[in-house]
C-alpha positions in Angstrom: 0.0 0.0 0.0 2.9 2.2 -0.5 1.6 3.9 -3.5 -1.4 4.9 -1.0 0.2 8.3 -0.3 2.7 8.4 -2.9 3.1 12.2 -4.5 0.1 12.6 -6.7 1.9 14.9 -9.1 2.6 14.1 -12.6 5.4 16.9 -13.1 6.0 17.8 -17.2 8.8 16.2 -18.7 10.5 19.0 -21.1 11.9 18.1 -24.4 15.2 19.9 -24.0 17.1 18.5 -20.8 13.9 17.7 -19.7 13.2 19.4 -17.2 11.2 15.8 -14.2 9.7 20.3 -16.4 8.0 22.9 -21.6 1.3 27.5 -28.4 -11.2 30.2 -36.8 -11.4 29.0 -39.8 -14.3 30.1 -42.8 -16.8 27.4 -43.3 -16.0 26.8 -47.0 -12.7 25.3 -45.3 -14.5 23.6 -42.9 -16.6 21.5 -44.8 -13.8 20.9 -47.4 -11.9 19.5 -44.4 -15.3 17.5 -43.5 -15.0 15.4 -46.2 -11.5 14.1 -45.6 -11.8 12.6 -41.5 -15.0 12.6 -39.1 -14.8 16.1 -38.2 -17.2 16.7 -34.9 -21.1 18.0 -36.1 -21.2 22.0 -35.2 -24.8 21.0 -33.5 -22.5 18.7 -30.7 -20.5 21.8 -29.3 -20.8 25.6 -29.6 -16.7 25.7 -31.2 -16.6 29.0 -30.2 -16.8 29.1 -26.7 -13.5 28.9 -25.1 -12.6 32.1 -27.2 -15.7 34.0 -26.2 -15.3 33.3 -22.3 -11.5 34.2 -22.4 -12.6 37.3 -24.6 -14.9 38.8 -21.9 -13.2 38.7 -18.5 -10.4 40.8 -17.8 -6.9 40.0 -17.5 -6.4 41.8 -14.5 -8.5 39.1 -12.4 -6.0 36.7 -13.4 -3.8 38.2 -11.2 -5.7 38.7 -8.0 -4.1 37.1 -4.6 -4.8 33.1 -4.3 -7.0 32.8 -1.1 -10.0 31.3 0.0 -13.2 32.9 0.7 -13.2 34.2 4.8 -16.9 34.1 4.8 -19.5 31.6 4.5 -18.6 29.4 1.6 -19.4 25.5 0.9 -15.9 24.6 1.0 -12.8 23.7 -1.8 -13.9 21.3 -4.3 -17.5 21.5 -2.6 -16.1 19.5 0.5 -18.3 21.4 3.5 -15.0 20.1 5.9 -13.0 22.5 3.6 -14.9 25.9 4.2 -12.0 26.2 7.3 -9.0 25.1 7.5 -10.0 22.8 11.0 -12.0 20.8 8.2 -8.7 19.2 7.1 -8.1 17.4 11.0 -12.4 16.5 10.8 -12.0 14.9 7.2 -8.5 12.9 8.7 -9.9 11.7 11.8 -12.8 10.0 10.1 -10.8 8.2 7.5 -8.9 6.9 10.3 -12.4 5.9 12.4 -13.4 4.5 9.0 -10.3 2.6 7.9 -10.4 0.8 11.3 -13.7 -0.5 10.8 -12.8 -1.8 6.7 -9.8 -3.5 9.1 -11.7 -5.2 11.3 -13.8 -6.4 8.3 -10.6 -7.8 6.6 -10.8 -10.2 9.4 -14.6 -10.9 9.2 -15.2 -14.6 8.0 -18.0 -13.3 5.7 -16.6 -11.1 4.5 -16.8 -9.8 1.0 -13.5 -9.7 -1.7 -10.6 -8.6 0.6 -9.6 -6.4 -2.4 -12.5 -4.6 -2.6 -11.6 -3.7 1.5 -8.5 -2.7 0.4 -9.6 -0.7 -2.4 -12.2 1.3 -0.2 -9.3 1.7 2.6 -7.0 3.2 -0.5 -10.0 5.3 -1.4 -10.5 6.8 2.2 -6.8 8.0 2.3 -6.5 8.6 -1.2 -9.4 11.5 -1.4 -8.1 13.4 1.5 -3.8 12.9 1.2 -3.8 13.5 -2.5 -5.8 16.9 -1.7 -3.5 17.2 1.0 -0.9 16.7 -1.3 -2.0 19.2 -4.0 -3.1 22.4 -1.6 0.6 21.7 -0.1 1.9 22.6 -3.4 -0.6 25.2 -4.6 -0.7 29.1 -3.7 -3.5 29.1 -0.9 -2.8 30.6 2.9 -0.5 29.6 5.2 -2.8 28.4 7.7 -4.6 26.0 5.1 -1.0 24.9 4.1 0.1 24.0 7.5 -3.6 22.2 7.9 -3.1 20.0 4.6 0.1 19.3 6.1 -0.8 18.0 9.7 -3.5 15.7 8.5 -1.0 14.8 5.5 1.1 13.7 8.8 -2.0 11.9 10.6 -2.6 10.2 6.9 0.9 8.9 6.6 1.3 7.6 10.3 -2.2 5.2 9.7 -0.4 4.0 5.6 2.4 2.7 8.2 0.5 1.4 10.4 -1.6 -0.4 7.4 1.6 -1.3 5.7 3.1 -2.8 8.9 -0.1 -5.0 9.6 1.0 -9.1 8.4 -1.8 -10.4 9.8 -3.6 -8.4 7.3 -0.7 -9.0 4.8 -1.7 -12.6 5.4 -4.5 -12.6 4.5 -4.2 -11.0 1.7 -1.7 -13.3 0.2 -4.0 -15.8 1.3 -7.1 -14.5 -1.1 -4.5 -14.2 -3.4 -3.0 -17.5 -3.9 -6.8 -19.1 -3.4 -7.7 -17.7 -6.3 -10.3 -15.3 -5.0 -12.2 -13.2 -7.5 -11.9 -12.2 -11.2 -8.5 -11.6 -13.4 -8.8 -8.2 -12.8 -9.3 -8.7 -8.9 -5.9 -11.1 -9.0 -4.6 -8.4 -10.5 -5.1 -5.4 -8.7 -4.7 -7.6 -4.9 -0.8 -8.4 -6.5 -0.6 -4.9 -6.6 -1.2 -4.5 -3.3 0.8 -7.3 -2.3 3.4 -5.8 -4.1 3.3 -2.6 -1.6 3.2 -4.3 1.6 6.4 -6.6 0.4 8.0 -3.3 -1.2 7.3 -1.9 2.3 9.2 -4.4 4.2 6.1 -6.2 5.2 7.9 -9.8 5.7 11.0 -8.5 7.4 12.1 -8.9 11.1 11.7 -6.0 13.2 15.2 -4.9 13.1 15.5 -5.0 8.8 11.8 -3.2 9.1 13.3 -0.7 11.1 16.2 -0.4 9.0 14.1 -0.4 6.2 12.1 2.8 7.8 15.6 4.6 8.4 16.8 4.0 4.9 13.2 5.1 3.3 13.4 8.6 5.6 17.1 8.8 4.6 15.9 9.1 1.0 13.7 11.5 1.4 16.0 13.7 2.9 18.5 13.0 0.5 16.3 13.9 -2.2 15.0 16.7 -0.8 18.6 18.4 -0.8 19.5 17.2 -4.1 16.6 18.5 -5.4 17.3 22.2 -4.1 21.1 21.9 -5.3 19.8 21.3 -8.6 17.5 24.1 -8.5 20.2 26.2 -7.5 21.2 29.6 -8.8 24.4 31.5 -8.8 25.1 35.2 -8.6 28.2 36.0 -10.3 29.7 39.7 -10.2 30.2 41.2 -13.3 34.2 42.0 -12.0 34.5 38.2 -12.8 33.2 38.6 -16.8 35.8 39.6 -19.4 36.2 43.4 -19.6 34.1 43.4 -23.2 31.6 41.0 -21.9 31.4 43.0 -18.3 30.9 46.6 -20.4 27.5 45.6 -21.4 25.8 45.1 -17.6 24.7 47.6 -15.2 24.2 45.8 -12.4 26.8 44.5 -9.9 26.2 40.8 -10.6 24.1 38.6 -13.0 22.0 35.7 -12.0 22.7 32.4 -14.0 19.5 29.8 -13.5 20.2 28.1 -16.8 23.2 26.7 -18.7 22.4 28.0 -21.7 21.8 31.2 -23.6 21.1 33.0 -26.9 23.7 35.9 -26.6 25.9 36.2 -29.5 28.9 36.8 -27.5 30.6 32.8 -27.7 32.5 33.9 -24.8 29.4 35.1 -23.0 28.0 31.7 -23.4 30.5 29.4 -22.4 31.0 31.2 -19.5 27.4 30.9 -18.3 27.2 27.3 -19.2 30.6 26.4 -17.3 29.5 28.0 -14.3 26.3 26.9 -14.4 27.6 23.2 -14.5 30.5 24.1 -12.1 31.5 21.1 -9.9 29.7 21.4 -6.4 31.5 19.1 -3.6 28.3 18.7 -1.5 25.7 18.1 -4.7 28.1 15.4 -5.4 27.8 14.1 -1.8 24.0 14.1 -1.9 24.1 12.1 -5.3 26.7 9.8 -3.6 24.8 9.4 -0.3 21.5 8.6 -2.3 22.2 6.6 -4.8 24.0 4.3 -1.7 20.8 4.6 0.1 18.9 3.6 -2.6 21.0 0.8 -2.8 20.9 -0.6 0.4 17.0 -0.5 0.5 16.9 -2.2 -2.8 19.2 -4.9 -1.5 17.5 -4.7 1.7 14.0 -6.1 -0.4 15.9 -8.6 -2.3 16.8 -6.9 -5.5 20.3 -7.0 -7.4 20.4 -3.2 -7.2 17.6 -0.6 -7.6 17.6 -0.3 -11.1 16.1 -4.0 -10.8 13.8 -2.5 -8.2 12.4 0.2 -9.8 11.9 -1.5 -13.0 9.4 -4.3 -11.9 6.5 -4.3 -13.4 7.2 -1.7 -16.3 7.1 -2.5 -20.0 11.3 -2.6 -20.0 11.3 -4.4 -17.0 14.8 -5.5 -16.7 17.8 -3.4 -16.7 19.8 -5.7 -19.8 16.0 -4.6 -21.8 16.6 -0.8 -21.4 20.5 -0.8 -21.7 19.6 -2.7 -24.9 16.9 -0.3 -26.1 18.9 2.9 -25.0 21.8 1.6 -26.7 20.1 0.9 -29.7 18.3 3.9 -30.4 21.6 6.2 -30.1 23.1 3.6 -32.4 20.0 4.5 -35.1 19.6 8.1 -35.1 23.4 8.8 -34.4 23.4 9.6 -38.7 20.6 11.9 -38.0 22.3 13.8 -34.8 25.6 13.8 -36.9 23.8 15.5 -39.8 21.6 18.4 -37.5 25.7 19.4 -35.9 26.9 19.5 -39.4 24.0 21.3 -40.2 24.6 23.9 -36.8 28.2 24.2 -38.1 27.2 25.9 -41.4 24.9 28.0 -39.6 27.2 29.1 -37.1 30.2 29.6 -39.7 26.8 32.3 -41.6 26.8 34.1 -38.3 30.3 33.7 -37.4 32.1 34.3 -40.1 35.6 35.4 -38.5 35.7 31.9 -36.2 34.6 30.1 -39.3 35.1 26.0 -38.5 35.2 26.5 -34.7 33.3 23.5 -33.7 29.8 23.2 -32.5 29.7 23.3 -28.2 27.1 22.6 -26.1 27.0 26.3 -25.7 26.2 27.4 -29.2 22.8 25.1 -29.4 20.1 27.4 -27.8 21.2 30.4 -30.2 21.5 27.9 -33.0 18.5 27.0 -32.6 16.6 30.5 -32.0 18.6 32.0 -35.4 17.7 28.6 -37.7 14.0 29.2 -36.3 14.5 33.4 -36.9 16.6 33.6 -40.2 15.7 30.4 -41.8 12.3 29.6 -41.1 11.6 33.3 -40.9 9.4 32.6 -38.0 8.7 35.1 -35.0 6.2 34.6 -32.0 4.7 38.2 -33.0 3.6 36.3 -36.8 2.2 32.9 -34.9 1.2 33.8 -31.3 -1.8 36.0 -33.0 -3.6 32.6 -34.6 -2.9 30.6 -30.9 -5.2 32.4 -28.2 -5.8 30.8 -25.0 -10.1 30.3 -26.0 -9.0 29.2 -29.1 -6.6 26.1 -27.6 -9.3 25.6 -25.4 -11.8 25.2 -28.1 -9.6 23.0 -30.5 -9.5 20.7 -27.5 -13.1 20.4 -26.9 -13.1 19.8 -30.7 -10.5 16.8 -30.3 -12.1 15.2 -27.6 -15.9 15.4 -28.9 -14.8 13.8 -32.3 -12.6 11.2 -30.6 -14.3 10.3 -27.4 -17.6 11.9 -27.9 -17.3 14.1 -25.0 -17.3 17.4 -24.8 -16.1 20.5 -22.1 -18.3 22.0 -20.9 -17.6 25.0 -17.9 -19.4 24.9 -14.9 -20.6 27.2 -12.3 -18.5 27.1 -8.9 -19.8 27.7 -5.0 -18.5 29.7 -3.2 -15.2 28.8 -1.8 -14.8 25.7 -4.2 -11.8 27.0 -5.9 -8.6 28.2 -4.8 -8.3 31.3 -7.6 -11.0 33.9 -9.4 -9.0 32.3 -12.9 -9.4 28.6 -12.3 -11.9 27.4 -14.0 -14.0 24.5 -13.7 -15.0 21.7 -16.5 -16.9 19.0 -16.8 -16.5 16.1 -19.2 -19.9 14.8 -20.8 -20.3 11.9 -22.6 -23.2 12.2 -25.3 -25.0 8.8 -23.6 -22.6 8.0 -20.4 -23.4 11.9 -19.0 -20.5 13.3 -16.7 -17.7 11.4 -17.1 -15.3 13.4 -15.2 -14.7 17.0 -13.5 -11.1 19.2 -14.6 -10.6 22.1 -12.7 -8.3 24.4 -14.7 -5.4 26.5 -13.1 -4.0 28.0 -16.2 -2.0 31.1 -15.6 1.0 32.1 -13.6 1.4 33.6 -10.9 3.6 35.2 -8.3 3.7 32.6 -6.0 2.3 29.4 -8.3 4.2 26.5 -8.6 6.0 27.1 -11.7 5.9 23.4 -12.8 3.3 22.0 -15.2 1.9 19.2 -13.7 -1.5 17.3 -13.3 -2.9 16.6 -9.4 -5.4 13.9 -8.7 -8.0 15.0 -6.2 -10.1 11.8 -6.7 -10.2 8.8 -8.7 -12.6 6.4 -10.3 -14.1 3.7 -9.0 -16.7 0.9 -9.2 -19.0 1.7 -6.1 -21.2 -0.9 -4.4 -24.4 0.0 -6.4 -22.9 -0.3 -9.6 -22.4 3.2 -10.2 -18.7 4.9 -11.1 -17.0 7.3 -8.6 -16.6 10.2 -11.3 -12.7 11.0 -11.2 -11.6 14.7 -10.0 -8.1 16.2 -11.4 -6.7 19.6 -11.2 -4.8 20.5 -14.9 -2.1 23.2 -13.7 -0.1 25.3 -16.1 1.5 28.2 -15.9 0.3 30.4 -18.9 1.4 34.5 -19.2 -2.1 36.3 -18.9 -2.3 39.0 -21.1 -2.4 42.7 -19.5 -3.9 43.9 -22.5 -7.9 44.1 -22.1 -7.7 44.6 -26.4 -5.5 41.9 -26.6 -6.6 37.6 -25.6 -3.9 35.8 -23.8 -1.6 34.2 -26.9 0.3 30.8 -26.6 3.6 30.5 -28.1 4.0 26.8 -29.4 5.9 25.3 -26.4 2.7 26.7 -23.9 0.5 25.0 -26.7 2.3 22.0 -26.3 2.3 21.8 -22.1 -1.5 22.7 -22.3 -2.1 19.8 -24.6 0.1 17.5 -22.8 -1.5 18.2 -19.8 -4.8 17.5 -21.4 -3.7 14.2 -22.3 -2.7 13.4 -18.5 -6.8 14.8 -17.2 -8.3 12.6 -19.9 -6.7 9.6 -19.5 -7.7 10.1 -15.7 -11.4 10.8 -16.6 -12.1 8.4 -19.2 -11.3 6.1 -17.0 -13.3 3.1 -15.6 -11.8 1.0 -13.3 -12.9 -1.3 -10.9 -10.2 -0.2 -8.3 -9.1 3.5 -8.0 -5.7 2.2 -6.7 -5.7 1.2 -10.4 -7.3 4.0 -12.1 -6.0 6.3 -14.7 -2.7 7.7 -14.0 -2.2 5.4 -11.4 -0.3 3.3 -13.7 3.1 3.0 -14.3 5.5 5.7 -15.5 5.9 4.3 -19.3 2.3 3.6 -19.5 0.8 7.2 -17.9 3.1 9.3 -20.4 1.6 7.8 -23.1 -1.6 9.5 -24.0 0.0 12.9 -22.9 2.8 12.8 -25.4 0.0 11.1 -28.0 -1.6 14.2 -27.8 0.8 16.4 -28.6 0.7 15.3 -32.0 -2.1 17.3 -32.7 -0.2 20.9 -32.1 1.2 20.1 -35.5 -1.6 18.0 -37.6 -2.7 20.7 -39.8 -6.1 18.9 -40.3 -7.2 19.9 -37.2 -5.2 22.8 -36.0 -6.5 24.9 -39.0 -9.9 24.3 -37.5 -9.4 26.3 -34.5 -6.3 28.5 -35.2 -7.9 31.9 -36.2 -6.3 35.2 -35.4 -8.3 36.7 -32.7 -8.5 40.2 -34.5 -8.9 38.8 -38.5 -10.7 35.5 -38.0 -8.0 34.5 -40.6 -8.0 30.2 -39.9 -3.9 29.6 -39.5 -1.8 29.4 -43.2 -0.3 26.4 -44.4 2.6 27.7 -45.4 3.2 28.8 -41.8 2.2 26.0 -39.8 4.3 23.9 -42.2 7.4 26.2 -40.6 6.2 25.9 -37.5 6.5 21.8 -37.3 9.8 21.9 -39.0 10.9 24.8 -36.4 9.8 22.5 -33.4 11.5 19.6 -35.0 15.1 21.4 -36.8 17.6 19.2 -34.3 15.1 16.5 -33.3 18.0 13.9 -32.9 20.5 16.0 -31.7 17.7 16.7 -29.0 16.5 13.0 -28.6 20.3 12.4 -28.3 20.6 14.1 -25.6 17.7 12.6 -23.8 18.9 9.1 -24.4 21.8 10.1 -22.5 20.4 11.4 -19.7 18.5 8.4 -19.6 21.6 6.4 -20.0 23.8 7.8 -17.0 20.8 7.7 -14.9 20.0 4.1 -15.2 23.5 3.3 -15.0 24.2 5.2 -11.6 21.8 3.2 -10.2 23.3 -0.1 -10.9 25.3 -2.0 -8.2 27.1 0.3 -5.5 29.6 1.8 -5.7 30.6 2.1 -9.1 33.3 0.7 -11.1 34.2 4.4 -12.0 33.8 8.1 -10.7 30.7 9.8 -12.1 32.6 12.4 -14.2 33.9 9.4 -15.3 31.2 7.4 -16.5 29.0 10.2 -17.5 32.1 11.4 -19.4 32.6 7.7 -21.0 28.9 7.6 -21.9 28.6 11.3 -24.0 31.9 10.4 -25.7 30.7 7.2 -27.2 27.3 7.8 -28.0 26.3 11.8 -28.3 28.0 13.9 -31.5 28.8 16.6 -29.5 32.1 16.3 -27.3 32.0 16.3 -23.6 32.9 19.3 -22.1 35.7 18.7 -19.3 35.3 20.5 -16.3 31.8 20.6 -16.5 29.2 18.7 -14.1 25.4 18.5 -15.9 24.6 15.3 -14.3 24.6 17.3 -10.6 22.0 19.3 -11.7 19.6 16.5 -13.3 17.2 16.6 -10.9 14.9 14.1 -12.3 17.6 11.6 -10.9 15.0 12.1 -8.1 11.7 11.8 -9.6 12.5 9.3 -12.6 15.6 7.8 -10.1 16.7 4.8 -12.6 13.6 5.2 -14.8 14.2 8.2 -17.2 14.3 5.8 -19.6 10.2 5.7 -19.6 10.1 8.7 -20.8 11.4 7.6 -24.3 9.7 4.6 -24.2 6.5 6.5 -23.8 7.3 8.8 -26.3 8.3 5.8 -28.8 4.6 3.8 -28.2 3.1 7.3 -28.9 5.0 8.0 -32.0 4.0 4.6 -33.2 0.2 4.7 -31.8 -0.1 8.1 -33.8 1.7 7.2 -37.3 0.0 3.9 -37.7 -3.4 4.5 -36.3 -4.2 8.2 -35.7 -1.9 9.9 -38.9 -4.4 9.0 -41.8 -7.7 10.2 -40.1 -6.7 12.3 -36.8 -10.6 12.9 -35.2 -11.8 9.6 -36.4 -14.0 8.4 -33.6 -14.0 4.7 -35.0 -10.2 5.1 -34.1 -10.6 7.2 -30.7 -12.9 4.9 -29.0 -10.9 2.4 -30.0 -8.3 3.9 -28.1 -10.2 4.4 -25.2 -11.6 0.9 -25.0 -8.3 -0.3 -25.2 -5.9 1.5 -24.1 -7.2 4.5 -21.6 -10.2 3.0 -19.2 -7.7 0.2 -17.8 -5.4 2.7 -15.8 -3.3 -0.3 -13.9 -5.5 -3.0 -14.0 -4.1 -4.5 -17.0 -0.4 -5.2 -17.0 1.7 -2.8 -19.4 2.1 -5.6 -22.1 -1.2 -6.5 -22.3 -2.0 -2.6 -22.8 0.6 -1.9 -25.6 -0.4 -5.5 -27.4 -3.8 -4.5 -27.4 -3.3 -1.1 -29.1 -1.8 -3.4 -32.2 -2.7 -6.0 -34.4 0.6 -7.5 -33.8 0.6 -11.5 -34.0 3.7 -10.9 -31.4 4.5 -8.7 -28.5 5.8 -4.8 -29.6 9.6 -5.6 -29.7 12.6 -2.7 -28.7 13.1 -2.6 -33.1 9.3 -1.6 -33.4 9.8 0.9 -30.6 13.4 2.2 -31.9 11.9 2.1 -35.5 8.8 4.1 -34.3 11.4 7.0 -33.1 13.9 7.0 -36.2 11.1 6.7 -38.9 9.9 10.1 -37.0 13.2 11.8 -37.2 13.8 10.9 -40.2 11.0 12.2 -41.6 11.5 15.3 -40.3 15.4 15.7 -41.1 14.2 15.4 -44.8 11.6 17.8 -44.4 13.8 20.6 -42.3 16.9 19.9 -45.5 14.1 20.4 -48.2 14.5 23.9 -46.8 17.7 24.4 -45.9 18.6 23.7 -49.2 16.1 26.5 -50.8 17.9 28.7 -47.8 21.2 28.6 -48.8 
């Protein structure tokens, strides 16, 4: 049951680094569209009205202080509890009083399925620690913070208690090798069983202890880890060259990234060296981690925690994903050796007097802004226009009614139900089912947000006892720049496109689903399997088919050109492998620090070793990225499901979305198959299903899937270049 309190957020994975955190038409072109793909009937959804509601409120409210109502109000989320903060210690108290009795019926002789007691004790905890969880991370008062986080505390103390129980692990594992209940019951009570024995469940008291130790140790560890990696430097200007120095003001400049656009090269390496400067203590904390981490793998009888945290997911075996790593740097090396070359003419165009200096790690951000810029010809002030907020918002609801049948619909709010004035609250209708599903929105940035884009579950589906489905409640939270401009909508550039959709893909594969068990449901799923549908949907920002039917520029009503989203794609895509390349790499040094302890070699050393024979650009000596990869701590040993996410979407979208994008044959095909089963179906069985494959999908279909992809859009990227030169 250790997954019972486990962080609820689904932080964005960015497509540089990656961050573990990333922008209407005439009817004559409408119905010309029509005629190619099922395009969703007008009379289903009014396809305007995202763009009217963001139209008529004013920007300013967007930026009004987070708080709760002070006077009468029927709580957040419409929980009465939660109309003061005291509510948080009443809701605890009776999930405690309430998972007692479900114990005491574990033990009943008549009991009914000990799963379904397990599931409901999951449940009880679930729906007040997860919103514990998010209002802990969200900008609401103090004194509602430090309430969240007390019953958080009472919450975690009664998971240990549950997860220490063996006389309820017993019999468990006894309904479970009886043979009690369905496949999907067997199922979901392994999961469990897996918790408790992850937990330490059959140890002595002295290895449970130590196991308790180790687990807190971790947490620490990560914690400080987390916040050196977040770290940023203040470096006085005395220390930059005398021509560099000339061109600041201030005393110091702040460096919270390693790279930049500046045309100075010296400039650049010097904020990219410092940035990835060699910190004894962040090297400590990695070092003290990864042998905790260790040790609590070995503790629960696994080779090393790569083995540990790879159970159950689709690679699950470290030999698979060294394999499939290994493999796809091997295929799209050609293609990452082909976008440097292609860098190196670019930056011999701009650089004329340092012609042939060789590409650095340095030069790729500028390379990149000046291909988009001088190339592509391609500014946010030309695109941003066609990508308002309401217009996104609409070409989602568009996506969803002609795929799933459901539409968006907003919703009133009580008092005190939400946490903002902006957010705003959905529902998800189904055009026979009803209410599927509720998504509260928290889409713009503010002072004291959270700046990561992430998805929170507040509640999950569920089978209840009558037959009916506890509807699934999730918070989508971006951080979008309102506009200040009442003339003017709020505009997306592509990448804020992309998170919105992303996080779209997250909220819908949590409420379409239907599980039996909401330990199982959704998201709650494992890491390779949840990023699916959100990187899936992504694909859409760039399928012209259906972006021209809801990019329109907010003053014209022009729909989006062709010739400019065909720019756009390519501009998104001009170093895809040199970018994939680098991803494979983090995901490579990350699974291998988390092999057996210690390691053969120093880090330098290995992460060193690793660039140098795979990636085309040359390691950069003196230089430390790994210290600041601080998805070592969320993804620690499983980076790698990012790309293998990303490789099942690639190959869910070319061979079965690409011809007819909005076909709802296709969509609810997807749904049936792929996202109602959350967890309850093991990852294999998912991914087979989503195929008409006489054999499981095999590491070539999934490196295939990738290269095909950036091959593809290598030769549509060189097309131009050539025209260019």
């Amino acid at each position: 049951m250790q997954r019972l309190i486990g962080n609820s957020i689904r932080l964005r994975v960015k497509k540089q680094l990656i961050t573990l955190c990333r922008q209407l038409h005439t009817n004559q072109s409408n119905s010309s569209i029509a005629h190619d793909f099922n395009v969703a009937s007008t009379s289903t959804i009014d396809s305007n009205f995202f763009t009217n509601h963001f139209r008529k409120i004013s920007p300013f409210s967007w930026l009004k202080t987070s708080s709760l109502s002070k006077e009468k109000n029927d709580g957040l989320f419409q929980i009465k509890e939660l109309s003061t903060p005291e509510g948080f210690h009443i809701l605890a108290e009776r999930v405690v009083n309430k998972c007692e009795k479900l114990l005491d019926e574990c033990f009943n002789p008549s009991r009914r399925k000990i799963v379904e007691i397990l599931d409901e004790i999951s449940d009880e905890i679930c729906r007040v620690a997860d919103l514990a969880e998010f209002i802990r991370n969200v900008d609401v008062d103090n004194e509602l913070k430090q309430a969240a986080e007390q019953a958080y505390g009472i919450l975690h103390h009664l998971v240990e208690k549950m997860n220490t129980n063996t006389k309820l692990y017993d019999h468990a594992k006894q309904a479970y090798e009886s043979g009690e209940g369905d496949e999907t019951d067997q199922r979901v009570l392994k999961l469990y069983l897996n918790d408790f024995e992850r937990s330490g469940i059959r140890f002595t008291e002295n290895k449970r202890l130590n196991y308790l130790q180790l687990h807190e140790d971790i947490l620490q560890l990560e914690n400080y880890f987390r916040h050196g990696a977040h770290r940023e430097y203040q470096i006085p200007t005395r220390q930059l060259s005398e021509k560099v120095g000339k061109r600041f003001n201030e005393k110091a400049i702040t460096i919270n990234s390693a790279h930049s656009n500046d045309d100075d090269e010296n400039l650049r390496e010097f904020i990219f060296r410092q940035y990835f400067r060699y910190e004894p203590e962040q090297e400590h904390y990695l070092d003290e981690l990864l042998h905790k981490r260790y040790e609590l793998a070995k503790l629960c009888g696994y080779t090393s925690y790569s083995h540990r945290a790879l159970d159950n997911t689709l690679l699950n075996k470290p030999e698979y994903v060294t394999d499939y790593l290994e493999q796809i740097m091997t295929a799209i090396r050609p293609f990452a050796d082909r976008d440097v070359q292609l860098m190196q003419i670019l930056k011999n165009r701009l650089d004329p007097q340092s012609t042939n200096k060789p590409i650095a790690p340095w030069d790729i951000a500028r390379l990149e802004a000046r291909f988009k810029s001088d190339v592509l010809n391609i500014s946010t002030q030309e695109y941003t226009p066609y990508f308002s907020l309401g217009a996104c918002m609409d070409g989602l609801n568009l996506i969803f009614n002609s795929l799933f049948n459901v539409t968006l619909n907003k919703q009133p709010t009580a008092p005190g139900e939400i946490w903002h004035p902006s957010v705003v609250k959905l529902s998800v209708d189904h055009v026979t089912e009803g209410t599927v599903g509720y998504i509260y929105c928290d889409l713009f940035e503010r002072k004291d947000k959270v700046p990561h884009d992430c998805h929170f579950t507040i509640q999950c589906s569920r089978r209840l006892a009558d037959g009916s489905c506890q509807l699934p409640i999730v918070v989508l939270h971006v951080n979008i720049p309102p506009s200040t401009n009442p003339n003017v909508p709020t505009l997306l550039t592509l990448g804020l496109v992309e998170n919105l959709f992303h996080e779209f893909g997250h909220a819908m594969h949590s409420a379409l689903a239907r599980t039996r068990y909401q330990h199982a449901s959704g998201t709650r799923c494992q890491t390779d399997i949840a990023e699916i549908p959100s990187q899936w949907m992504e694909y859409f920002v760039y399928e012209p088919r259906v972006v021209k039917l809801f990019a329109r520029h907010y003053e014209t009503g022009q729909t989006i050109p062709d010739e400019l989203l065909r720019r756009l794609h390519i501009a998104q895509n001009c170093f895809q492998a040199h970018r994939t390349q680098v991803q494979v790499a983090c995901a490579m040094f990350d699974h291998s620090f988390h092999g057996p302890y210690p390691l053969s070699e120093s880090y330098e050393k290995l992460y060193s070793s690793l660039l140098t024979k795979h990636t085309s650009l040359p390691y950069i000596s003196s230089t430390y990225p790994y210290l600041k990869f601080y998805h070592l701590v969320d993804y620690g040993a499983r980076f790698s499901s990012y790309i293998i996410a990303r490789s099942i979407a690639s190959k869910i979208w070319h061979d079965q979305f690409a011809k007819d994008p909005l076909s709802k044959t296709t969509g609810e095909q997807f749904r049936q198959n792929f996202l109602q089963w959350g967890g309850e179906r093991e990852p294999n069985e998912l991914i087979g299903n989503m195929f008409s494959l006489t054999k499981k999908l095999t590491i070539n279909d999934m490196t295939k899937a990738i290269t095909d992809e950036i091959k593809d859009n290598a030769q549509k990227r060189d097309s131009l270049f050539k025209k260019n030169k």
